[in-house]
FISE-79135 format. One record per residue: residue in three letters; x, y, z of N, C-alpha, C in turn. Coordinates in steps of 0.1 Angstrom, whole numbers, plus 2048, in hexadecimal, padded with zeros to 3 digits. Each point is the difference from the previous one (the first is absolute). Layout:
N
AlaXYZXYZXYZ ...
***
This chain:
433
UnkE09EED9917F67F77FD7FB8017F2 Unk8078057F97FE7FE7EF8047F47F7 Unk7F98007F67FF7F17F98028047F5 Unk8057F87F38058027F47F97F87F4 Unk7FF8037F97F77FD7F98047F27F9 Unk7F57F57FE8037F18037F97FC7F2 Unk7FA8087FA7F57F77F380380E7F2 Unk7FF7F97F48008067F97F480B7FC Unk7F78038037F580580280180880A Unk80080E7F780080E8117F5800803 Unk7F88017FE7EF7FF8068047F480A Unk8027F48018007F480A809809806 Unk80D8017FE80E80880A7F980D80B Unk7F680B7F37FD80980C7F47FB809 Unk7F57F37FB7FB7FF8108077F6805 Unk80E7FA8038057F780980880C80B Unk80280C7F580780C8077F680480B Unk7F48047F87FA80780D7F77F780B Unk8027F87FC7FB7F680B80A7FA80A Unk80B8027FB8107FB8077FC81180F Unk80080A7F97FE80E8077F67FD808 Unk7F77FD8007F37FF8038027F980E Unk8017F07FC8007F880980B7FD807 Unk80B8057FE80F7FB806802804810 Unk7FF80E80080080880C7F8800805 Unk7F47FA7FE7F57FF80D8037EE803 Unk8017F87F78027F28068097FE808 Unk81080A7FF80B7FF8087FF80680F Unk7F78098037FC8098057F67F680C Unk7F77F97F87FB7F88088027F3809 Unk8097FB7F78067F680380C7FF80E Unk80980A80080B8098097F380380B Unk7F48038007FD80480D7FA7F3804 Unk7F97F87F77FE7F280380A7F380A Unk80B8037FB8097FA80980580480A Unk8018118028048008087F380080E Unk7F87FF7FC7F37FA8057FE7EF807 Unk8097FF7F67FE7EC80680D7FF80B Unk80D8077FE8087FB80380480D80F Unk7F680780180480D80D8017F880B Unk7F57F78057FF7F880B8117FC805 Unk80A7FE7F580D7FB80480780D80B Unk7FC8097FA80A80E8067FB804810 Unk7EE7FD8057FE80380A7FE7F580C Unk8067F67FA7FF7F08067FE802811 Unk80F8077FF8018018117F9803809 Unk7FF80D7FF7F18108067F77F87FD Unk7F87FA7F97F17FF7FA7FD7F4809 Unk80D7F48027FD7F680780180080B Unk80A8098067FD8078137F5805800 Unk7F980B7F97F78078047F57F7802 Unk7FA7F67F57F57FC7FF8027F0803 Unk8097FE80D8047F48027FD7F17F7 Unk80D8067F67F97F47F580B7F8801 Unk8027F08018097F78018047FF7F0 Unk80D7F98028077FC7F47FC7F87F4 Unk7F47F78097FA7F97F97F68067F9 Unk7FA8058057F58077FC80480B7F6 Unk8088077FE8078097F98057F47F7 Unk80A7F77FA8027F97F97F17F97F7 Unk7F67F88097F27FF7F97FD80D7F7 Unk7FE80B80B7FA80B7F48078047F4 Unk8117FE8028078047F67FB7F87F1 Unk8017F18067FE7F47F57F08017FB Unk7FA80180D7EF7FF7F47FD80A7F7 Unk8098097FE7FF80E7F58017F77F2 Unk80B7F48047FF7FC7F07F47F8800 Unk7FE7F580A7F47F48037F58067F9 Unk7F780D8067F780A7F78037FE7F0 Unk80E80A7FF8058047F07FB7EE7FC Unk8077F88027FD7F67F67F27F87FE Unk7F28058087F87FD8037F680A7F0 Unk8068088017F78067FA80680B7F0 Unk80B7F57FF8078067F27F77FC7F5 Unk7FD7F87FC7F67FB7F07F6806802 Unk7F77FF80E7F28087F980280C804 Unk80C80880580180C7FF7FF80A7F8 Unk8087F47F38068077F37F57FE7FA Unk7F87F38017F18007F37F9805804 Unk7FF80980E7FA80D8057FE80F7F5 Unk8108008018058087FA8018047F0 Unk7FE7F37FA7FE7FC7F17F2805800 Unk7F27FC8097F48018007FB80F7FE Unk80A80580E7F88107FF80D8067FA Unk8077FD7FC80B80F7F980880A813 Unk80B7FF7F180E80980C7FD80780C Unk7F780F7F97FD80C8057FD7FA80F Unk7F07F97FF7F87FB8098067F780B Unk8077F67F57FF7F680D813805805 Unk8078077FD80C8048027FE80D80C Unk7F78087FC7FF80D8057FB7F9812 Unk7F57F88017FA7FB8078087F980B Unk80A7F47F98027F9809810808804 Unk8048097F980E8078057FF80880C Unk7EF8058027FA80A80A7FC7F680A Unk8017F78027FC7F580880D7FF809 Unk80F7FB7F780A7FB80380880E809 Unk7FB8097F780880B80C7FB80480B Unk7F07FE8017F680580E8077F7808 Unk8037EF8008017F480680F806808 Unk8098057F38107FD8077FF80E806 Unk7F980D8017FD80A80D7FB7FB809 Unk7F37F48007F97FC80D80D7F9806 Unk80A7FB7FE8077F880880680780A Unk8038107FF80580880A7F080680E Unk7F67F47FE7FB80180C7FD7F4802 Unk8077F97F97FF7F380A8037FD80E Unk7F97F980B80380280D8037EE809 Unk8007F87F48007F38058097FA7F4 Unk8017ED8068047F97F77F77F97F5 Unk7F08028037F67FC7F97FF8087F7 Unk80080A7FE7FA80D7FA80A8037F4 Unk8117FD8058087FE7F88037F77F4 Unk7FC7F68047FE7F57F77F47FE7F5 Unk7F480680A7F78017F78018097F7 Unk80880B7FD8058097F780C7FD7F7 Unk8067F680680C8007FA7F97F77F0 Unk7F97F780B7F77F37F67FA80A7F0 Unk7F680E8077F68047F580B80B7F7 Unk80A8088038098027F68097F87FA Unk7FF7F28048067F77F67F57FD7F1 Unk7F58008077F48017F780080B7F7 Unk7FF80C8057FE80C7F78127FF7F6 Unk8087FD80780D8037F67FF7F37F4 Unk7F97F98047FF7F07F77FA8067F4 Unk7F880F8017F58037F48088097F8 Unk80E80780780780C7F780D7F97F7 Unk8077F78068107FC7F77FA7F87F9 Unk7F47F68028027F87F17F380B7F6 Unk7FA8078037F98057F980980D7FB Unk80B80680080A8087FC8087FA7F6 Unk8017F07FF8057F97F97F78027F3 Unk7F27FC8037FA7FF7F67FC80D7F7 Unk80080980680180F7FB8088017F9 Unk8107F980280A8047F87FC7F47F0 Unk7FC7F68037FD7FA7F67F78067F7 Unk7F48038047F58067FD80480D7F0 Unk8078038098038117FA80F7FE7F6 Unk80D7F98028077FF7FB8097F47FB Unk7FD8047F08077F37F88087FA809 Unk8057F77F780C7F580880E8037FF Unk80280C7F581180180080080D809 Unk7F880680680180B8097FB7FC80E Unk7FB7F57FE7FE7F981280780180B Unk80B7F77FA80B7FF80780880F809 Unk8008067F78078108037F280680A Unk7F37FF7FE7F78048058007FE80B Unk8047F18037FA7F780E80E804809 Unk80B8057F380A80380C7FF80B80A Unk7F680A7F880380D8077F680080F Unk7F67F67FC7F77FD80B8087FC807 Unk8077F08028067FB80B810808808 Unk7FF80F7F680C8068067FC80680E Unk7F38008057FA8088088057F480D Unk8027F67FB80A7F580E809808808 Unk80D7FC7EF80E80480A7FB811806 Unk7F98077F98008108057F97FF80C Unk7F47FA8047FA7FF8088087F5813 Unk80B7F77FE8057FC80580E809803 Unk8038067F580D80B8077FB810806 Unk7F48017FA7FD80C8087F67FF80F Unk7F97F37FA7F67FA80C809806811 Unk8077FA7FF80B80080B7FB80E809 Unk8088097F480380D80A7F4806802 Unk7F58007F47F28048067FC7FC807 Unk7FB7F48047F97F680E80C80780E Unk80C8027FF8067FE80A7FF811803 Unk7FD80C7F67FD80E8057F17FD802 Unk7F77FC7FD7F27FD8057FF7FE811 Unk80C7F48008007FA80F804809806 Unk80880B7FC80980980B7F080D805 Unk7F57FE7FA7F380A8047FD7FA80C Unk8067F38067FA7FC80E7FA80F809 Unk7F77FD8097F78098057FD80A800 Unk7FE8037F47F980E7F87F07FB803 Unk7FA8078037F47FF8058007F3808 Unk8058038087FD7EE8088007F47FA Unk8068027F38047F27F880C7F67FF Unk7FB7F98008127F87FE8058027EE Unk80D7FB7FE8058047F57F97F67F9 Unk7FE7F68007FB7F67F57F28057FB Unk7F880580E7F08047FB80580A7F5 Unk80B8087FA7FF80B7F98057FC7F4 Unk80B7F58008047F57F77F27FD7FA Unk7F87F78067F67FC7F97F98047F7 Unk7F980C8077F580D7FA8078057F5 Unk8088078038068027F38087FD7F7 Unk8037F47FF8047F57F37F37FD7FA Unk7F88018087F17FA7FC7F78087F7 Unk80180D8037FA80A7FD8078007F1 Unk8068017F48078037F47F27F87FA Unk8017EE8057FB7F87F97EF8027F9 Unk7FB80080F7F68078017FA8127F2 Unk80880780280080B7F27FE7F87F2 Unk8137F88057FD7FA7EE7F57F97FB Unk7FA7F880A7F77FC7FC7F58067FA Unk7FC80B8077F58097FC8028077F4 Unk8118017F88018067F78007F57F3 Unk7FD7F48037FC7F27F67F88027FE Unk7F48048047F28007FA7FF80E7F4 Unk8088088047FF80B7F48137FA7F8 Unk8017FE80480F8017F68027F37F7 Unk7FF7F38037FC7F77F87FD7F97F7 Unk8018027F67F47F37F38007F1803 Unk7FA7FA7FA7FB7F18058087F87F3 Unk7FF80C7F580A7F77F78038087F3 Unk8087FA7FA80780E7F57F88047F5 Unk7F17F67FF7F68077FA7F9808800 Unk7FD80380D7FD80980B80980C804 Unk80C8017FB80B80A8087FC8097FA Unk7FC80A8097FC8107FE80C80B7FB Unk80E7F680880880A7F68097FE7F2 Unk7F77F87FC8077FA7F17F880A7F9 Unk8057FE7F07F58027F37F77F57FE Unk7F88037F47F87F57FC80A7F67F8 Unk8078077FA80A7F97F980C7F9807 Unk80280280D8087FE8077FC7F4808 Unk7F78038007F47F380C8057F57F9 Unk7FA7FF7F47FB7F87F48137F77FC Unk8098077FB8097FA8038077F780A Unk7FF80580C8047FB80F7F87F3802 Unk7F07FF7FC7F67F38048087F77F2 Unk8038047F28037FA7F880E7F4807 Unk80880B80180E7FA8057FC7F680C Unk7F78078067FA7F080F8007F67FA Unk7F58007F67F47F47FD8087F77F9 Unk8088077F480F7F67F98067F980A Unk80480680D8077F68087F87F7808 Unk7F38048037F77F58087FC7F37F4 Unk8038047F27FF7F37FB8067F4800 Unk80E8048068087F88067FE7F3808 Unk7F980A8097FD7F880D7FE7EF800 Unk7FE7F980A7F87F28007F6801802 Unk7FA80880F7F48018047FC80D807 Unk7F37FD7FE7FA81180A7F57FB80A Unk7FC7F18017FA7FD80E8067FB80A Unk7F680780C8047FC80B8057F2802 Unk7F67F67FB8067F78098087F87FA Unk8048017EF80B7FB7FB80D808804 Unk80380D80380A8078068037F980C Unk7F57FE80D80A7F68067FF7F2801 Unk7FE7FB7F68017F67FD80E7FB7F9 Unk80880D7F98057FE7F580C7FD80A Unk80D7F77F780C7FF80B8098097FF Unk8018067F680580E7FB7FF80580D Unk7F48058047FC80E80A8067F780E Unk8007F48018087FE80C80C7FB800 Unk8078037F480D80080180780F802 Unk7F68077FC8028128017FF80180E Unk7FB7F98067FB80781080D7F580B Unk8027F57FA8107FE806804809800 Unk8098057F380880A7FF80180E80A Unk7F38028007FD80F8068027FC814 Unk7FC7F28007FF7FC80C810801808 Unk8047F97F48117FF80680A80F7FF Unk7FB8067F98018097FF7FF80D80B Unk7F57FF8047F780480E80C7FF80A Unk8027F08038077F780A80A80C800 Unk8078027F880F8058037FD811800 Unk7F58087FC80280C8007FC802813 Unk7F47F78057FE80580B8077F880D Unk80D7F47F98087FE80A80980A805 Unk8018087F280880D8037FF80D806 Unk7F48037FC7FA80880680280280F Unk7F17F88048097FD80E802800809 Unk80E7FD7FD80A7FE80881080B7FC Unk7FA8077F680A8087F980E80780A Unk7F280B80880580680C80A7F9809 Unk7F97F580780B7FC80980A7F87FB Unk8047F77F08077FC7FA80D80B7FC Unk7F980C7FD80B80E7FE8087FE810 Unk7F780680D80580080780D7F6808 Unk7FA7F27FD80C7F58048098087F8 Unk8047FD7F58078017F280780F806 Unk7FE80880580580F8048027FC812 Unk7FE7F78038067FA8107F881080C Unk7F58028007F68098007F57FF807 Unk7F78048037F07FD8037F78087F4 Unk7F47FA8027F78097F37FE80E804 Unk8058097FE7FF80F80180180B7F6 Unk7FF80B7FC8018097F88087FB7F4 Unk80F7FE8088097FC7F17FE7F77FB Unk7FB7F180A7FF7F57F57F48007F9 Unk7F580F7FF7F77FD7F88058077F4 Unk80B80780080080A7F88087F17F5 Unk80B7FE8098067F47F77F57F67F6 Unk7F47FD80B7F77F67F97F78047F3 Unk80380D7FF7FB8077F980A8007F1 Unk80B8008008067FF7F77FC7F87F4 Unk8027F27FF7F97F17F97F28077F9 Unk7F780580A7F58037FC80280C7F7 Unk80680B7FD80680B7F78077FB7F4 Unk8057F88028087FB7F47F87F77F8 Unk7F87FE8067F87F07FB7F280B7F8 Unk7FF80F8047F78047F98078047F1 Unk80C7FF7FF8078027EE7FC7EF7F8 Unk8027F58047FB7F67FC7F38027FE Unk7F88038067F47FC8017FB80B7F4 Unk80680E7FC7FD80A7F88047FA7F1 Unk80B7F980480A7FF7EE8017F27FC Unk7FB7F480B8037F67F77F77F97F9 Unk7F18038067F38007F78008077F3 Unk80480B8008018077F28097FD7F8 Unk80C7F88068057F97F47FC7F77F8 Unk7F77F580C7FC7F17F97F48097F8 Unk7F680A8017F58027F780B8037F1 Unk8078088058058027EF8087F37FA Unk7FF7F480980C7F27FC7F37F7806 Unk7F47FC7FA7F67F88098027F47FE Unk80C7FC7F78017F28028087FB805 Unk80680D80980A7FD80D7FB7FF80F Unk7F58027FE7F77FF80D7FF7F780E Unk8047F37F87FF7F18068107FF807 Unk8068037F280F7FF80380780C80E Unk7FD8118008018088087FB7FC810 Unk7F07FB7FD7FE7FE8138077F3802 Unk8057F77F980A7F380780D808804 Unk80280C7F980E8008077FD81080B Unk7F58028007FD80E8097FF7ED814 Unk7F97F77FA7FE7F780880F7FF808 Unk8087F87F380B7FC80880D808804 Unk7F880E7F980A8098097F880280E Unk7F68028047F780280A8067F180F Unk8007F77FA8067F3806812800806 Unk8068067F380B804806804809809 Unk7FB80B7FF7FF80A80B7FD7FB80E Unk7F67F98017F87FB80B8097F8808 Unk8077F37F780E7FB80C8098087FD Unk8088027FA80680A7FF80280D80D Unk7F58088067FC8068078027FB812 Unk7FF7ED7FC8057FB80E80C7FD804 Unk8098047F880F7F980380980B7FC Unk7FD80B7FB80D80B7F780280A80A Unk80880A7FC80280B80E7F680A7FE Unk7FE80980A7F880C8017FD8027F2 Unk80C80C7FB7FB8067F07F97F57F6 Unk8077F38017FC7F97F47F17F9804 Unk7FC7FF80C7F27FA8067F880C7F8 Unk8048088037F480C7FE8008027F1 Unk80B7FE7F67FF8037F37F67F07FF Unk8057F88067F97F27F97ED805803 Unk7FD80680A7F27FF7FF7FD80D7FA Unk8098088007FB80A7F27FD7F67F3 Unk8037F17FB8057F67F87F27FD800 Unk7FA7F880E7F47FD7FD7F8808801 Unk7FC8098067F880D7FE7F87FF7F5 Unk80B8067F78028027F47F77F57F7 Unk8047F67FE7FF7F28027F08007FE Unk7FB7FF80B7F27FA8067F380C7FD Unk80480D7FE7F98087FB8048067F5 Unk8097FF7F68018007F37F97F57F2 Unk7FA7F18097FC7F67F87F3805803 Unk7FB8028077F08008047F580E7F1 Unk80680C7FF7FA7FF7F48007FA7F3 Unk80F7F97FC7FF7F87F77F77F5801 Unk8007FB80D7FA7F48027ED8007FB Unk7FF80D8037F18077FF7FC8017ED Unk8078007FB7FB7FF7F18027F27FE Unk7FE7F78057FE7EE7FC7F37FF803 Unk7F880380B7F08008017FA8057F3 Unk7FF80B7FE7F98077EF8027F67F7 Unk80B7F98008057F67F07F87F57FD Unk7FA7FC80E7FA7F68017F57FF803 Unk7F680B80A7F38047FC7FF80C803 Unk7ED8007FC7FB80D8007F37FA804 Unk7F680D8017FA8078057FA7F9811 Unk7F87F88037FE7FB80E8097F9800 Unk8077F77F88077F6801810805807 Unk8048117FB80B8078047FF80580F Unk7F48098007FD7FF8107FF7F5809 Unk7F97F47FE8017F780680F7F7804 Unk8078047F28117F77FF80680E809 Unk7FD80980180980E80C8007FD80A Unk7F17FC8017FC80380E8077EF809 Unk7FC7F27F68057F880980F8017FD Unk8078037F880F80280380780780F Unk7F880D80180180980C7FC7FC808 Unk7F87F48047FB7F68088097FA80A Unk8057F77EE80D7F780C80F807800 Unk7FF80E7FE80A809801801804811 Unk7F08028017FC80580D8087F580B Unk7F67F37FE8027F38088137FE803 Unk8058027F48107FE80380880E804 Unk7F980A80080580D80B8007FD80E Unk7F47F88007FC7FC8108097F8805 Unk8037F47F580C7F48068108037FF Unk8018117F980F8048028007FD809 Unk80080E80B80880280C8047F1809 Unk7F87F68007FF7F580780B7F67F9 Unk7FF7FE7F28097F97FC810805802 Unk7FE80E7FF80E8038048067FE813 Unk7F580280680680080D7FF7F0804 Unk7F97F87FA8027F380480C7F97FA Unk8048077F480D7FC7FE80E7FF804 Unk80080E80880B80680A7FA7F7809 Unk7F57FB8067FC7F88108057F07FD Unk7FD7F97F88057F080080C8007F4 Unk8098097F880A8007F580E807808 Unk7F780A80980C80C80180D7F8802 Unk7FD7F480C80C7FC80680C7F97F8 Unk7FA7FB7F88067F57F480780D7F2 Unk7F780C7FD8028097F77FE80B802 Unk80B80A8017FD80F8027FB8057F8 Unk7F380B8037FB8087FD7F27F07F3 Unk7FE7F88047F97FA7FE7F38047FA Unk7F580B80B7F98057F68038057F5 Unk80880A7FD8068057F28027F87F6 Unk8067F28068067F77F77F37F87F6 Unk7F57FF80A7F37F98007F980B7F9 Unk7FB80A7FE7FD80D7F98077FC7EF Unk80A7FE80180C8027F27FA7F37F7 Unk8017F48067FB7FB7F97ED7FB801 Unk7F980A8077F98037F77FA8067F6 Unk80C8097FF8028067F28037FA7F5 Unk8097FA8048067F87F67F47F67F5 Unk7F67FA8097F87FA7F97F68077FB Unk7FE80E8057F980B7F98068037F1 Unk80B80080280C8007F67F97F27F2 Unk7FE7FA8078037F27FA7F28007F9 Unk7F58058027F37FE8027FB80A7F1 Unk80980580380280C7F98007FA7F2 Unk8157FD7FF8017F97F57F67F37FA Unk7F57FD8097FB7F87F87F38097F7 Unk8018078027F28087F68077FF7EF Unk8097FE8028087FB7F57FB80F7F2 Unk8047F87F47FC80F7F77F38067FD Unk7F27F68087F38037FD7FC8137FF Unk80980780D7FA80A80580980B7F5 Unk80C7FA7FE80880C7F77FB7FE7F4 Unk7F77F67F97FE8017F37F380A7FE Unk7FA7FF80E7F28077FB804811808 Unk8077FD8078058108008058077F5 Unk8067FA7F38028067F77F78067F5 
***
């Protein structure tokens, strides 16, 4: 997790150093238990819905309103967050998000589940786009990129290790008269909860403020901000969403969404067909693969475009359309080559996403940035919710006419993600330079 020195100025270099130290391993840290907090409910589907006689339906609702919540309450989450500073409103609502995803292991109905599923979509709506803004907050724009990578590595790690932890959690079935999922819950839950408590002391609100800078070190880091927030267009709210800029960013991120959580998933049982199989031990291990490989992209190809920033625009069109080819690719090739192709998009769909995160900073600041995060992650949220459906409605009225249809329908949603892309045209590489 070390960074290399980016500006002529060692005073700027050593506080982007110690603030890279500072903040790296607690944001990745958080993030990794964050998800695997949203996404546990997939591993104890079975048990949790026998036990607490929950229908398919109902389990599908609760899965979906997690984002319905998230997109409910992304913008004033973040100008929450702008309002009171990191420490507070981070430490706070992370201690929320982890109490919520332990209460789910006493859930005892279909009501009770939903109504939780609903209020941790709320509490997680207040941490990813406010971790965004953190990263903005605190670090220039040629170290962004590399920054926001190390955060979103807490995915693929969190999705290839998720596995085997939830599934040794599940194997505590009736240790004190519990089922395995009640022990799944509590203790996935329980990390979030700590870190939170360790926001309110570990934290600054901003690099003026950072306790572990110099004076002289402070003073450079705000300088290097403030030069690039002159850039900007705007810093209010309601010209940020007003602007068409910020909703052509929130396309992008939307379509973008579409294909990371068509994959997601459905990952498992798409390994398994593909391995002629049922979902069990090995095909998680397999499904795990894509996600492992996809954490080297996500480490190295951000830190190229910061040291090449006027390749930025150019790198996520082709991180896109490799992400696209993978995806059909994936429906028609044999065993080994399916599975290298979604190592392809993997790679793909979570290597663009920190790049994609240093185009918000270029274009605004201060409420105007929180406000452009928070509605981006908005309709990020809204189009997580309409994956899974767009892909299975595709395989339902396409299959017959085109195999593997959803995939094919997924691909070229990329594709115009792709496309959406290339129209940001040179605006964003000229001011990244």
């Amino acid at each position: 997790m070390s960074v290399k020195d980016c500006f002529a100025d060692p005073v700027l270099n050593s506080a982007i150093k110690k603030t890279w130290r500072r903040l790296m391993p607690f944001m990745f840290i958080m993030y990794f238990v964050a998800f695997i907090d949203r996404v546990n409910i997939g591993f104890a589907k079975q048990a949790f819905a026998a036990d607490i006689n929950l229908s398919d339906s109902a389990y599908a609702l609760g899965a979906g309103i997690f984002f319905a919540s998230y997109a409910i309450c992304g913008v004033p989450a973040n100008l929450m967050m702008n309002k009171l500073g990191a420490k507070r409103w981070l430490g706070a609502t992370t201690i929320v998000w982890g109490a919520l995803s332990a209460l789910t292991g006493f859930v005892s109905n279909e009501i009770e589940f939903i109504i939780l599923r609903f209020l941790l979509g709320m509490a997680e709506a207040c941490f990813y786009p406010g971790i965004l803004l953190l990263a903005a907050i605190f670090f220039p724009n040629k170290i962004r990129g590399a920054a926001i990578g190390i955060f979103v590595l807490g995915v693929p790690l969190a999705l290839t290790l998720g596995s085997p932890l939830s599934g040794a959690l599940l194997e505590l079935h009736g240790l004190f008269g519990k089922p395995g999922w009640f022990w799944m819950f509590v203790i996935e839950g329980i990390p979030a909860v700590i870190l939170g408590l360790i926001c309110f002391f570990y934290l600054d609100d901003t690099p003026a403020q950072a306790r572990f800078l110099t004076q002289q070190e402070r003073a450079a880091l705000v300088n290097q901000l403030v030069s690039e927030q002159k850039k900007v267009e705007t810093s209010s709210v309601s010209s940020a969403l007003k602007n068409l800029k910020v909703w052509h960013l929130a396309l992008i991120y939307g379509t973008i969404q579409i294909g990371v959580y068509g994959l997601i998933f459905f990952l498992p049982s798409q390994v398994a067909g593909i391995m002629g199989t049922t979902v069990g031990f090995k095909a998680s291990l397999v499904s795990a693969i894509p996600w492992a490989i996809s954490a080297l992209g996500v480490y190295f190809i951000p830190r190229y475009t910061d040291k090449h920033t006027n390749k930025r625009v150019s790198i996520s069109i082709l991180c896109m359309v490799a992400a696209a080819f993978g995806l059909a690719l994936s429906a028609y090739a044999s065993p080994v080559i399916a599975i290298i192709a979604l190592c392809l998009c993997a790679t793909g769909f979570l290597a663009v996403q920190p790049i994609f995160w240093t185009f918000p900073p270029q274009l605004l600041s201060g409420c105007g940035l929180a406000a452009g995060i928070g509605f981006i992650t908005t309709i990020g949220a809204v189009c997580s919710f309409l994956a899974p459906n767009i892909r299975v409605y595709a395989d339902q009225y396409l299959g017959q006419a085109i195999d593997g249809a959803g995939l094919v329908v997924l691909s070229l949603f990329t594709i115009i993600c792709a496309l959406l892309i290339a129209m940001l045209g040179k605006t964003y590489n000229r001011l990244s330079e």
